[in-house]
FIZA-611986 format. One record per residue (C-alpha): residue number from 1; chain; z, x, y. Coordinates in steps of 0.05 Angstrom, whole numbers, padded with zeros to 5 digits. Layout:
<nodes>
<node NUM 'A' <Z X Y>>
...
</nodes>
This chain:
<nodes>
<node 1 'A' <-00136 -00255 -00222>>
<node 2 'A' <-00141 -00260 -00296>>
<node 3 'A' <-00191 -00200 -00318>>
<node 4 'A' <-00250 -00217 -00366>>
<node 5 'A' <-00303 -00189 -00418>>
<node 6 'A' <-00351 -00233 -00402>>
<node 7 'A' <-00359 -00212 -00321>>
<node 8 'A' <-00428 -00220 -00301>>
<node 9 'A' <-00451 -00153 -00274>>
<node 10 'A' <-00451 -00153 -00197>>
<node 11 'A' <-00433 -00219 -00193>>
<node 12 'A' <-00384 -00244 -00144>>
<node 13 'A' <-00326 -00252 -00198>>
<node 14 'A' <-00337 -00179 -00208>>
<node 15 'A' <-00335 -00154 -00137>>
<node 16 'A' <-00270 -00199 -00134>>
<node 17 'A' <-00235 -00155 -00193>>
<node 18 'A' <-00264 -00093 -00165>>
<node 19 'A' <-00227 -00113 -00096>>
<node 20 'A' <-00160 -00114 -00133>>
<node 21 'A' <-00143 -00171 -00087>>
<node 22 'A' <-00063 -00166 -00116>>
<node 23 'A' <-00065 -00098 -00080>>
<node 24 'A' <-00076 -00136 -00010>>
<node 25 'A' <00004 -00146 -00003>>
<node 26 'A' <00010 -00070 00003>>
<node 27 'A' <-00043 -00068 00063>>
<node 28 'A' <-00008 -00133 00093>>
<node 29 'A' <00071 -00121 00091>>
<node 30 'A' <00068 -00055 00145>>
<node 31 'A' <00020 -00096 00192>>
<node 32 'A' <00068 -00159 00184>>
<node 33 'A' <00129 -00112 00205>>
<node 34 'A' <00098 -00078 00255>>
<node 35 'A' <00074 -00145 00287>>
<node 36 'A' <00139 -00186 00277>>
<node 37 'A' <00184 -00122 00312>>
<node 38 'A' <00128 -00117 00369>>
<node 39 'A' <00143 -00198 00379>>
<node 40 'A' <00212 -00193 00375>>
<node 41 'A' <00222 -00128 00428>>
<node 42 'A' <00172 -00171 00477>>
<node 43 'A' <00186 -00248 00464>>
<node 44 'A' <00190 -00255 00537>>
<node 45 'A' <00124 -00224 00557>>
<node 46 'A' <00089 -00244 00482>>
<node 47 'A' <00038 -00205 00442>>
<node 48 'A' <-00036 -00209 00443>>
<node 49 'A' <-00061 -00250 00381>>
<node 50 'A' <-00133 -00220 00379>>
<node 51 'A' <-00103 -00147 00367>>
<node 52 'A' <-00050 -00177 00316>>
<node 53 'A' <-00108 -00202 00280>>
<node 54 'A' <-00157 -00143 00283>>
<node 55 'A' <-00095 -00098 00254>>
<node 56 'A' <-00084 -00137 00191>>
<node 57 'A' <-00154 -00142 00183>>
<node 58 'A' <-00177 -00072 00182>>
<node 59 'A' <-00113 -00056 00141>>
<node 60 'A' <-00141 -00102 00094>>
<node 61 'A' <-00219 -00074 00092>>
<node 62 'A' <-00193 -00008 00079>>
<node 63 'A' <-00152 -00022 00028>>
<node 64 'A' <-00210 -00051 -00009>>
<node 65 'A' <-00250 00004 00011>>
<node 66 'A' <-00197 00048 -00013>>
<node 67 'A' <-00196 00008 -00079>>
<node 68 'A' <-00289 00011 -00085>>
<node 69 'A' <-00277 00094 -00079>>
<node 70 'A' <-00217 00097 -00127>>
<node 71 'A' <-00255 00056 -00179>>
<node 72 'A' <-00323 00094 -00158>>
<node 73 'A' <-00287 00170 -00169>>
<node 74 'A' <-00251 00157 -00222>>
<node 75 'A' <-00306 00142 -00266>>
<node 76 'A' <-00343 00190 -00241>>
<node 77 'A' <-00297 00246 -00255>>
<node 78 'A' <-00284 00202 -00328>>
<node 79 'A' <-00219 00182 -00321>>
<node 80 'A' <-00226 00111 -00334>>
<node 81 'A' <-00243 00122 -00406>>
<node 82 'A' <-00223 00090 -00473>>
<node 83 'A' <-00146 00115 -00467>>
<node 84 'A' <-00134 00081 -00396>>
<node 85 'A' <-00068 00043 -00403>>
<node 86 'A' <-00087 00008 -00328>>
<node 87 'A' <-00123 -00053 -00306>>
<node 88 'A' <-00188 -00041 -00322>>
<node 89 'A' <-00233 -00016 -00267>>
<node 90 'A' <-00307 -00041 -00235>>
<node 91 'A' <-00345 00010 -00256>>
<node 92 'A' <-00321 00040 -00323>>
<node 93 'A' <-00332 -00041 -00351>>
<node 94 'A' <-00399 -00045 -00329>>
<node 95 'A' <-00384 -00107 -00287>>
<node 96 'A' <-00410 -00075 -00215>>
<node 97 'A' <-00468 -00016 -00222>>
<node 98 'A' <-00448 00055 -00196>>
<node 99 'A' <-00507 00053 -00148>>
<node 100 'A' <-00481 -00018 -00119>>
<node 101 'A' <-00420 00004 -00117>>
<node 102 'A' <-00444 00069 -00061>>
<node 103 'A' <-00466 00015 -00027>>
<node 104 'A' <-00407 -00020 -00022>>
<node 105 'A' <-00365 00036 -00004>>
<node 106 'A' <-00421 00045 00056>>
<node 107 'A' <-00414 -00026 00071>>
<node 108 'A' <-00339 -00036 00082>>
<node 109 'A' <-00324 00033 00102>>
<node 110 'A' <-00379 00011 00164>>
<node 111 'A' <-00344 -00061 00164>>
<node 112 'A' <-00272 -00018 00175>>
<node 113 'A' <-00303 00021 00233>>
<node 114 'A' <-00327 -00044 00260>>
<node 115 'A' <-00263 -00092 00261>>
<node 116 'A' <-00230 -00030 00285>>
<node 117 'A' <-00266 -00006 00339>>
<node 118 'A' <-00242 -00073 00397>>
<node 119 'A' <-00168 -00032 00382>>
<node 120 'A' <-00189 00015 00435>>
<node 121 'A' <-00177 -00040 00488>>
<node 122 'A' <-00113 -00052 00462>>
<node 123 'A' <-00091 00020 00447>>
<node 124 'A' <-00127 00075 00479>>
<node 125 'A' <-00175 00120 00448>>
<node 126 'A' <-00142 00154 00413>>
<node 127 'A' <-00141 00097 00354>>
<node 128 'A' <-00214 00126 00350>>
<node 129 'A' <-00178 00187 00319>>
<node 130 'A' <-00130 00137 00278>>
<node 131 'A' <-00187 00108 00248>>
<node 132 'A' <-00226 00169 00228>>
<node 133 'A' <-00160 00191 00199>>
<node 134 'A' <-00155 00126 00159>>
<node 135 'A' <-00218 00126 00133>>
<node 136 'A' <-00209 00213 00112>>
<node 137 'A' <-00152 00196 00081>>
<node 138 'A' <-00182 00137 00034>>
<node 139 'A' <-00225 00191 00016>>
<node 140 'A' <-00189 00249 00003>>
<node 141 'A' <-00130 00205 -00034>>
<node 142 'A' <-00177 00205 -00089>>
<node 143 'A' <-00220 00260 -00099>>
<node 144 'A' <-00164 00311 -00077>>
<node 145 'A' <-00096 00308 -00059>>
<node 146 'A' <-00077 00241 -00119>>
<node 147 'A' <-00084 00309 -00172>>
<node 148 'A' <-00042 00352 -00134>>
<node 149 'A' <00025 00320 -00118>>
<node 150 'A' <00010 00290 -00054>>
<node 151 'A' <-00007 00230 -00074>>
<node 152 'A' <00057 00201 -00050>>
<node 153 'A' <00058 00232 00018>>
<node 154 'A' <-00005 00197 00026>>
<node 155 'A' <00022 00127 00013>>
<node 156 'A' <00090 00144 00066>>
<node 157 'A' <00029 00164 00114>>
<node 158 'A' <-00016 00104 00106>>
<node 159 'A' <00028 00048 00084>>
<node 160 'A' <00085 00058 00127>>
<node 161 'A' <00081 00103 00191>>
<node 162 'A' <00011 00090 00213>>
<node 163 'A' <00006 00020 00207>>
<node 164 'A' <00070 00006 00224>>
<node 165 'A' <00078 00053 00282>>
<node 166 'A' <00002 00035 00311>>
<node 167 'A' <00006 -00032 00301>>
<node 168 'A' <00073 -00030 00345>>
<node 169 'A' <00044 00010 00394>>
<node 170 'A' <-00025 -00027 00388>>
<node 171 'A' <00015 -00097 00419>>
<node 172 'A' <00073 -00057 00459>>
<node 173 'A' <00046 00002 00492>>
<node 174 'A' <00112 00044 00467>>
<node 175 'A' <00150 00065 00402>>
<node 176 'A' <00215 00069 00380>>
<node 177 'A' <00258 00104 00330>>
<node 178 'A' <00275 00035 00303>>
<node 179 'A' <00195 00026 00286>>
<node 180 'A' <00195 00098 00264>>
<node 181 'A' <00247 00090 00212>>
<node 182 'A' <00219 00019 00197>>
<node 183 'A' <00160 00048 00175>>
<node 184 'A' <00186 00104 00139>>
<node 185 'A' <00225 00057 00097>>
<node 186 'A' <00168 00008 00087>>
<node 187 'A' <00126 00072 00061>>
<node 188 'A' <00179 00084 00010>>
<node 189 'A' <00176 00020 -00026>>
<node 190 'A' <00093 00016 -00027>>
<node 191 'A' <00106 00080 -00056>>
<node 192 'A' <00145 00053 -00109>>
<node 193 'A' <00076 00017 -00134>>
<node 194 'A' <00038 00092 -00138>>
<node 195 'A' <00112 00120 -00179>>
<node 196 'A' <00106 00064 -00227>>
<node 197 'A' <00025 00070 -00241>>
<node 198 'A' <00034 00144 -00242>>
<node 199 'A' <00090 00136 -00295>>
<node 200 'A' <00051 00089 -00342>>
<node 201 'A' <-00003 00144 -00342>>
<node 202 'A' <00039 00205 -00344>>
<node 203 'A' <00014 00224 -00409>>
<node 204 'A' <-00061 00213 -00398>>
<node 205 'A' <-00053 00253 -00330>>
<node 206 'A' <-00022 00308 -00366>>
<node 207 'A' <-00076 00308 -00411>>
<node 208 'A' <-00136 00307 -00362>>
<node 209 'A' <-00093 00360 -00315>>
<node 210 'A' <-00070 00309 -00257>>
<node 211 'A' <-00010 00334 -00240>>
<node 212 'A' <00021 00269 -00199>>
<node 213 'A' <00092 00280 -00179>>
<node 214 'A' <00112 00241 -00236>>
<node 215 'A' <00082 00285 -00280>>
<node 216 'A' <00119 00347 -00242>>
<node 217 'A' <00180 00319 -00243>>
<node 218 'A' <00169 00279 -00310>>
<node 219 'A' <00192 00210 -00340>>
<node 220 'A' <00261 00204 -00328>>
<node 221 'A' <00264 00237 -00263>>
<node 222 'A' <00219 00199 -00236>>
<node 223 'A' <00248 00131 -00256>>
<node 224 'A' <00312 00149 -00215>>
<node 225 'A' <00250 00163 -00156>>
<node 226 'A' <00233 00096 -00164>>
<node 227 'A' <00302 00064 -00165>>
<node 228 'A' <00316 00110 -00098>>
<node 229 'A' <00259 00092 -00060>>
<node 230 'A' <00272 00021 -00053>>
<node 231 'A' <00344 00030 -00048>>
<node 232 'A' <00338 00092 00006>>
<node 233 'A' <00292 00044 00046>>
<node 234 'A' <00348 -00013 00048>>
<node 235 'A' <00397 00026 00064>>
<node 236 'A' <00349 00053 00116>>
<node 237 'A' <00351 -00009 00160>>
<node 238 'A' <00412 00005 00180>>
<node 239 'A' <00380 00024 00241>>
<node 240 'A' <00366 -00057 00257>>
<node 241 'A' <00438 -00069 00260>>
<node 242 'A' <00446 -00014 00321>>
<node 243 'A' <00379 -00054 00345>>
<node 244 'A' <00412 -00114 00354>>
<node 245 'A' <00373 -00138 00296>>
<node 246 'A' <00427 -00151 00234>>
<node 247 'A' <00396 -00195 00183>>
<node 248 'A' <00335 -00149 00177>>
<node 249 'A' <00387 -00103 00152>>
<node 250 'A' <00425 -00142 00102>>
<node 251 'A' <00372 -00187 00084>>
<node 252 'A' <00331 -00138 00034>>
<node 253 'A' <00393 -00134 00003>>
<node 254 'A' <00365 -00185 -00039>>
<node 255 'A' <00300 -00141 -00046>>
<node 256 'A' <00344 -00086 -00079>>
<node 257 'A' <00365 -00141 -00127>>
<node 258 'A' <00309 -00150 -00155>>
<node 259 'A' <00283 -00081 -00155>>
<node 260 'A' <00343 -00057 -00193>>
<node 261 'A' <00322 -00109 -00247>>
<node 262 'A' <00250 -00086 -00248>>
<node 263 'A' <00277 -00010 -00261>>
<node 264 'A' <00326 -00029 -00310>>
<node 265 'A' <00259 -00070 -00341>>
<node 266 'A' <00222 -00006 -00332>>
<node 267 'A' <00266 00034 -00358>>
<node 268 'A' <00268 00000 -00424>>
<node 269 'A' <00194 -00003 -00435>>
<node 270 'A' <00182 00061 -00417>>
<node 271 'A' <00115 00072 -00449>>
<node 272 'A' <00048 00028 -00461>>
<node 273 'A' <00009 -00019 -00430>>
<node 274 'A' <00068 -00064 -00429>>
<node 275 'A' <00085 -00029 -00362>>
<node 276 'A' <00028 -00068 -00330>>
<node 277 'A' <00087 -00125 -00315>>
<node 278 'A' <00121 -00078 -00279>>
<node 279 'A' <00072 -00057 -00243>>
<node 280 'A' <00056 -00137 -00223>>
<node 281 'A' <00132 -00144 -00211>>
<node 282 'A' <00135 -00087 -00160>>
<node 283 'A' <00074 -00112 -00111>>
<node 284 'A' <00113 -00178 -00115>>
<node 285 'A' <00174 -00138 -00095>>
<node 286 'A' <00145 -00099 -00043>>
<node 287 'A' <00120 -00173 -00014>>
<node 288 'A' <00194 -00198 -00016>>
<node 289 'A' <00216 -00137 00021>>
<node 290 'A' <00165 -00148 00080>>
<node 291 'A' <00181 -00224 00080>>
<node 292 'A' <00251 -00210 00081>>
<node 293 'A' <00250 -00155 00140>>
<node 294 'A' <00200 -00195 00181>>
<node 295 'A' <00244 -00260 00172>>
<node 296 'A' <00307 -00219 00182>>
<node 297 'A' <00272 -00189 00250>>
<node 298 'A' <00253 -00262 00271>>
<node 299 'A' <00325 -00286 00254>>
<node 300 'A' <00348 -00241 00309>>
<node 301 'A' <00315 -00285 00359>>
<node 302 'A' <00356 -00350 00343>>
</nodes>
């Protein structure tokens, strides 16, 4: 959605940009594997729909509440100043009100605890614990462990094994070391999205002392992170061929086509706000690789 200056404050436009709906493919692709490898181990006894739905639904309410208390912390701590190179933010445009914006964080952090509660049925209750660790983990992302490096262990956690791995065992009872390396490799290229936003800021982070891993390892170091995470997590299906599951495997190949071109792209431009495209070019990436895998899964069933 095209950004504007002339957002009326707290109006529904604006709590549409403060969503960051583009981000929504990262919260959908691990759900979408997860549910398409529960549904092919089990086509002959089927997966429950209602559970299926209530997993890509609280993925996606928490990561728009993960999005209202990134946009809510940031400007509080003044890092979405003058110098941001980023899409600009909710809060630091005066398009939704820092008070309104508590709210919100109240509101869908309640919402996520509510869509996610009818999981216990489905998965014990121990996804009472998964959720409380969810919703910690929105939290601390941002107020902690985004200036210290961890940043990135964060997004393997929460973007790959968790709802890849729960969602699995949410509809089949079991796990695998198939799912587990599914979801490590699914966690590698969402990360790619946090490598190349950390990259475009590396400067400004330095400056305000956020030491990301891009800035610990620095530019070019961690463009060669971002060409080997996507590549390490093709190569990483692998696994689906032994699973009887081939074209999930060579499939993504064509994912790791286009993410070469988006490095080399990245590589080039290397400074400015002109990295924004790549940025746009990797979430449509990362949605090719989960369309890709959970066609490639499907495939097996023919």
């Amino acid at each position: 959605m095209k950004e504007s200056n002339t957002v009326v404050k707290n109006s529904p436009k604006a709590w549409i940009l403060a969503s960051r709906p583009r981000t929504l493919t990262g919260a959908a692709v691990p759900v979408m594997i997860g549910v398409s490898m529960a549904y092919a181990d089990n086509i002959h006894y089927g997966i429950g729909v209602l559970p299926a739905v209530l997993c890509f639904l609280f993925a996606f309410i928490m990561q728009i509440d993960a999005n209202f208390v990134n946009d809510y912390f940031d400007f509080q701590k003044g890092n979405d100043d003058e110098t941001r190179l980023g899409p600009r933010r909710a809060c630091a445009q005066g398009w939704v009100s820092v008070g309104r914006m508590r709210w919100a964080i109240a509101y869908t952090t309640l919402l996520a605890c509510v869509v996610g509660l009818p999981l216990i049925i489905f998965g014990g209750v121990e996804m009472l614990l998964v959720g409380v660790i969810c919703i910690a983990g929105c939290f601390v992302y941002t107020t902690h462990l985004s200036a210290k490096g961890l940043g990135d262990l964060l997004v393997l956690m929460f973007f790959g094994i968790v709802p890849v791995c729960v969602t699995y065992y949410i509809l089949t009872s079991t796990l695998t070391f198939t799912v587990f390396l599914a979801s490590l490799a699914c966690g590698m290229v969402i990360d790619t999205l946090l490598i190349v936003n950390n990259y475009r800021d590396i400067d400004n982070d330095r400056r305000v002392g956020k030491n990301t891993l891009v800035v610990m390892l620095g530019a070019k170091r961690a463009e060669l992170l971002y060409l080997l995470a996507g590549f390490t997590a093709v190569m990483s299906g692998v696994v689906f061929v032994l699973d009887g599951k081939p074209f999930a495997f060579f499939l993504p190949f064509l994912y790791a086509l286009i993410h070469f071109i988006t490095y080399r792209k990245m590589s080039r431009i290397r400074k400015g706000k002109a990295l924004n495209l790549i940025l746009g070019e990797t979430a449509r990436n990362i949605f090719i690789y989960g369309l890709l895998v959970t066609v490639g899964i499907l495939a097996s069933l023919i």
